[in-house]
KOLKOL-671726 format. One line per 5 residues: number of its first residue (from 1); their letters; for each residue z, x, y of C-alpha. Coordinates in steps of 0.05 Angstrom, whole numbers, m for minus. Last residue first. Layout:
<nupas>
NUM) a) Z/X/Y; ...;
</nupas>
This chain:
<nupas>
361) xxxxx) m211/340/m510; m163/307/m460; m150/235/m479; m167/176/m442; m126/145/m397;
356) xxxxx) m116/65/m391; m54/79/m424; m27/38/m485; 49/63/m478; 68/123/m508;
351) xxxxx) 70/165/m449; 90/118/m393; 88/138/m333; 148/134/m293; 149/91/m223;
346) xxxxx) 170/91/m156; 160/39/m105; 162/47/m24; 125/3/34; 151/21/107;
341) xxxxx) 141/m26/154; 80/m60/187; 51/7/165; 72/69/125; 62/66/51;
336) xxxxx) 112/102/9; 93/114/m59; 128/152/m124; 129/199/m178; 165/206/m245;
331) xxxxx) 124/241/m303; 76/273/m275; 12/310/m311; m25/252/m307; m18/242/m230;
326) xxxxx) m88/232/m204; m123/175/m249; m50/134/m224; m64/143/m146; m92/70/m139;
321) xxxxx) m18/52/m171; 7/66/m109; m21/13/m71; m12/m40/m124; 63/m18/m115;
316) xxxxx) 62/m21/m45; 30/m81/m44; 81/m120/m88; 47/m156/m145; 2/m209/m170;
311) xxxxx) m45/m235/m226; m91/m282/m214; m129/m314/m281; m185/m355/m271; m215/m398/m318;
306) xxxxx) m280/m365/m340; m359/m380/m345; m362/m355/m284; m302/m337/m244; m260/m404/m246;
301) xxxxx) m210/m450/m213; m219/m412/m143; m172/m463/m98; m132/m477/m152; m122/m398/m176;
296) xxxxx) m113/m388/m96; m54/m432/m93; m28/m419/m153; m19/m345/m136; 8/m367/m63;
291) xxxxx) 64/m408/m83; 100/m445/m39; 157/m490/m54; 209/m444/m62; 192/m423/11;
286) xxxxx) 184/m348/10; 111/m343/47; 146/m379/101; 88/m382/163; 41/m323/177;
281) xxxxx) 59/m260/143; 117/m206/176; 173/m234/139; 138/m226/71; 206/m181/52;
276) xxxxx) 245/m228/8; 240/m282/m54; 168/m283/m66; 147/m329/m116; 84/m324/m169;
271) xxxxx) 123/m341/m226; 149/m273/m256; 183/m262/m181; 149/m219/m126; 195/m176/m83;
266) xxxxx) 151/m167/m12; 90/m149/12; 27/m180/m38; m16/m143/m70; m62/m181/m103;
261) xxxxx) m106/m180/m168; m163/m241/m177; m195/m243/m258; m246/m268/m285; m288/m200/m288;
256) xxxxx) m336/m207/m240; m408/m181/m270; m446/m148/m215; m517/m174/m205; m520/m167/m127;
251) xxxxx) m534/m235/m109; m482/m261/m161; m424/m217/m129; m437/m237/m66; m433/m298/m78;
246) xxxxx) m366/m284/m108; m348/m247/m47; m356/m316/m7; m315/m352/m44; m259/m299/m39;
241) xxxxx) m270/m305/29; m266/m378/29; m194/m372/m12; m172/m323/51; m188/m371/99;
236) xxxxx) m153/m432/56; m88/m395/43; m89/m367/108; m88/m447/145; m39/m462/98;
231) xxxxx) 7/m413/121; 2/m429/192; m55/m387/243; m42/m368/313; m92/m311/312;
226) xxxxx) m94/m230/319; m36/m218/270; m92/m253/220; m141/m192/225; m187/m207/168;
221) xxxxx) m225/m151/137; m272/m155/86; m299/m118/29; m356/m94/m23; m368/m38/m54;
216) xxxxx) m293/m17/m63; m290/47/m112; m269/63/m190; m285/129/m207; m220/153/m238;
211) xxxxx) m207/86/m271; m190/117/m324; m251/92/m364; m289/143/m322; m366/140/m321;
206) xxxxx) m368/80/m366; m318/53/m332; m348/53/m265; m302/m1/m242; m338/m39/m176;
201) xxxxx) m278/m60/m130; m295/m122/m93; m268/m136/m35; m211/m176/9; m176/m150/67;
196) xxxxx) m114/m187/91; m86/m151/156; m22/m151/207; 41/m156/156; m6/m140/102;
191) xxxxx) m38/m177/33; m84/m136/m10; m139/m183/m50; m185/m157/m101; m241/m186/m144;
186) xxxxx) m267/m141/m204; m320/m100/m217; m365/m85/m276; m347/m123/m343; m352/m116/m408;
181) xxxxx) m285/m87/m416; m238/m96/m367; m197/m149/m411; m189/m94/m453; m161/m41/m407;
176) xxxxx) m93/m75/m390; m88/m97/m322; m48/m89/m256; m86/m25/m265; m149/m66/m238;
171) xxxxx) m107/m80/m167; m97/1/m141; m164/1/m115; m159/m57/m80; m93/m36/m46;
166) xxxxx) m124/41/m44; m191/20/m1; m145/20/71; m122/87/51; m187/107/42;
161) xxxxx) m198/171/m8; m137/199/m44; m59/184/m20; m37/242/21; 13/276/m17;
156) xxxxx) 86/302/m13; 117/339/m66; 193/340/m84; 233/396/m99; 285/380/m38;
151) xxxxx) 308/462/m21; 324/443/57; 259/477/71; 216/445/22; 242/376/48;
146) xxxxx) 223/404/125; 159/431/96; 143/354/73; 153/322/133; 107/373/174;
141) xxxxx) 59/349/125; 69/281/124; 67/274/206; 8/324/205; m25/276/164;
136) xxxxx) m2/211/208; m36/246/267; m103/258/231; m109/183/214; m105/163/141;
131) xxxxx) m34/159/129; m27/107/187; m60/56/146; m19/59/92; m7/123/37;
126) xxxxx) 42/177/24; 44/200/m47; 116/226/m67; 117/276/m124; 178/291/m171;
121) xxxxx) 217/246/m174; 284/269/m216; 325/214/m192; 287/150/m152; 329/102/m194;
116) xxxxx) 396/131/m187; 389/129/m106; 390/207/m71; 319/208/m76; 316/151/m30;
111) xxxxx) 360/176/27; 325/245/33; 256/205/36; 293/163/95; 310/230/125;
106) xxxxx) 252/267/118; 210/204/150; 260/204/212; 244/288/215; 168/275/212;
101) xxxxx) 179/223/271; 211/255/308; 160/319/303; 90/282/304; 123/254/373;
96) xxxxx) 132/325/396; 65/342/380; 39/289/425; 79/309/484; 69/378/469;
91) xxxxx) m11/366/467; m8/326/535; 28/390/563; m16/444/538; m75/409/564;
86) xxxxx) m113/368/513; m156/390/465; m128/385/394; m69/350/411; m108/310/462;
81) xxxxx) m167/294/410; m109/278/354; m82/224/407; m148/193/425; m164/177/340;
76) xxxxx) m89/151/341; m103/99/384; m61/81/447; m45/12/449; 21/16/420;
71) xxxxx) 33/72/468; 21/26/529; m35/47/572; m11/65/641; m37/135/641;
66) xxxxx) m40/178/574; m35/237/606; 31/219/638; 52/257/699; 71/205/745;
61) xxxxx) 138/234/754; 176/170/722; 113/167/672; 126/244/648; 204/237/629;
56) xxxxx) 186/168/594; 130/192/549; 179/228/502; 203/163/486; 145/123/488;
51) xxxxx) 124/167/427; 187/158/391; 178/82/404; 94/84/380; 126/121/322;
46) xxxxx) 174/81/302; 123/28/295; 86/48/246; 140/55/203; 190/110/189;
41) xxxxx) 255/86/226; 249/25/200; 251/39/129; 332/52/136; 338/m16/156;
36) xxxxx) 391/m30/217; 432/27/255; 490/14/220; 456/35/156; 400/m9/108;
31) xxxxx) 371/3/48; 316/m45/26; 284/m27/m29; 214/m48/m38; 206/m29/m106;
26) xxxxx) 239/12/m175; 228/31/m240; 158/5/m245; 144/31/m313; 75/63/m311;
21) xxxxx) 10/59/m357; 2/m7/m384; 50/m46/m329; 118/m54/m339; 164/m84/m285;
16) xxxxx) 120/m133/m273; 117/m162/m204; 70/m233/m231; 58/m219/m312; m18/m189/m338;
11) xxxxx) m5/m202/m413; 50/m149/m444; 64/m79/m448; 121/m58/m486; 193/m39/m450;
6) xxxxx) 236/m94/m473; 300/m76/m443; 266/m77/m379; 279/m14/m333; 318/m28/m266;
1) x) 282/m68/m211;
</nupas>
């Protein structure tokens, strides 16, 4: 993922390295240790195991708040309520867990900015599901004092508004402004290990030609972790919920640009392959033979009077790129998205490049 020798903005490409208003330097590393992937240790998951962990000591004497419930099982919502109200013991046990795992997501954040092509970041925003739940704040926060502490200039954020909204947000800077124009929303799809939600994201340009006020009107959620589905079996749900947000789209009077962005886990070639890190999707979504931009482009052949055009790219990236209205004044900055696994990309915005922001008068 290293810059592109050519480094000028070209037609909507599948895991471009440069985009209108940020170089992608880098995305979805993969560093591993003898313990296994570094990302690992700061995904959704490590937390339900740091969590059974402190839960142990308490289950052998019976003592566990939160009963026989396994952690996995245990949402988020009742663990801020018992760290907020709990006894003093069911709020350690809780706060301890917030404390592993803030120190594992240090670490793999220490680990990154040590690599040539996250140098000189200078503000990480933290997104994924598990961002937007009170526990996973304090988790980011208490992550980001122990950087501060150990003198890591780096800034941690909370990615802005829904977490769950920012990998449809994030899909109309996949594009260059002028084939926005004209038009009022755009068709979204963001591809995860345990969801696909599809929507609409309405632009607002002429409030905001930054994108600034862009925001989902329209979505859907489909849980395919939940259901013994193959491959081909997504490919067709998710093409009839694309249909079914372009009715949508007529019945409400909102002009669809021609145009279907995805994020997509994983390292996404220039043709619409994935060559590693869609482990966690139904079925081999890295067969050479599969192709899941074509797919959908066959099974929606056109947006109104329009051929269709997907374009594609790794959901972290997509993700991040939702934060782009918010981090003008930066010049390298980054995304880690914390679910399935742990999502990262870092970018550099691009000050000569045709930006999608306007100018400050």
């Amino acid at each position: 993922m290293a810059h592109p020798k050519d480094e000028r903005t070209q037609l909507p490409t599948h895991g471009a390295a440069v985009l209108p208003s940020v170089k992608v330097d880098s995305y979805n590393l993969e560093i591993e240790d003898e313990e296994g992937f570094l990302g690992d240790k700061a995904s959704r998951a490590a937390f339900w195991e740091i969590l059974d962990k402190w839960r142990k000591p308490l289950q052998e004497l019976d003592q566990d708040p939160l009963g026989d419930r396994p952690s996995a099982e245990v949402s988020k919502k009742k663990l801020a309520v018992l760290l907020a109200e709990g006894e003093p013991e069911a709020a350690g046990l809780v706060q301890s867990a917030i404390e592993d795992f803030a120190q594992q997501l240090a670490l793999v954040i220490r680990r990154f900015l040590r690599l040539k092509a996250w140098r000189d970041t200078e503000c990480l925003v933290v997104g994924g599901g598990f961002s937007g739940s009170r526990i996973g704040e304090l988790a980011v926060g208490r992550a980001g004092l122990i950087l501060k502490a150990d003198n890591i200039d780096v800034d941690l954020e909370l990615i802005r508004g829904d977490p769950d909204e920012a990998g449809l947000l994030g899909t109309a800077h996949l594009l260059p402004a002028w084939m926005l124009k004209g038009y009022e929303g755009i068709l979204a799809v963001d591809v995860g290990g345990t969801n696909i939600r599809t929507g609409v994201v309405e632009l607002n340009l002429k409030k905001a030609t930054d994108l600034s006020k862009a925001r989902v009107v329209q979505s859907e959620l489909w849980r395919h972790a939940d259901e013994e589905v193959t491959r081909d079996d997504a490919v067709r749900r998710l093409a009839g919920i694309i249909d079914g947000m372009l009715a949508w789209g007529r019945k409400a009077k909102v002009p669809l640009a021609p145009v279907i962005g995805i994020g997509c886990p994983g390292v996404i070639h220039e043709d619409g392959s994935i060559a590693r890190g869609a482990q966690n999707l139904p079925g081999n979504w890295e067969s050479s033979r599969f192709n899941l931009p074509r797919s959908i482009a066959e099974a929606v052949p056109r947006i109104g009077d329009h051929e269709t055009l997907v374009v594609m790219h790794n959901d972290a990236v997509v993700q991040g790129l939702s934060e782009l209205p918010f981090v003008k004044d930066r010049t390298h900055w980054g995304v880690l998205t914390i679910g399935t696994g742990l999502g990262n990309a870092r970018f550099t915005n691009r000050r000569g490049g045709k930006s999608q922001t306007p100018r400050r008068g």
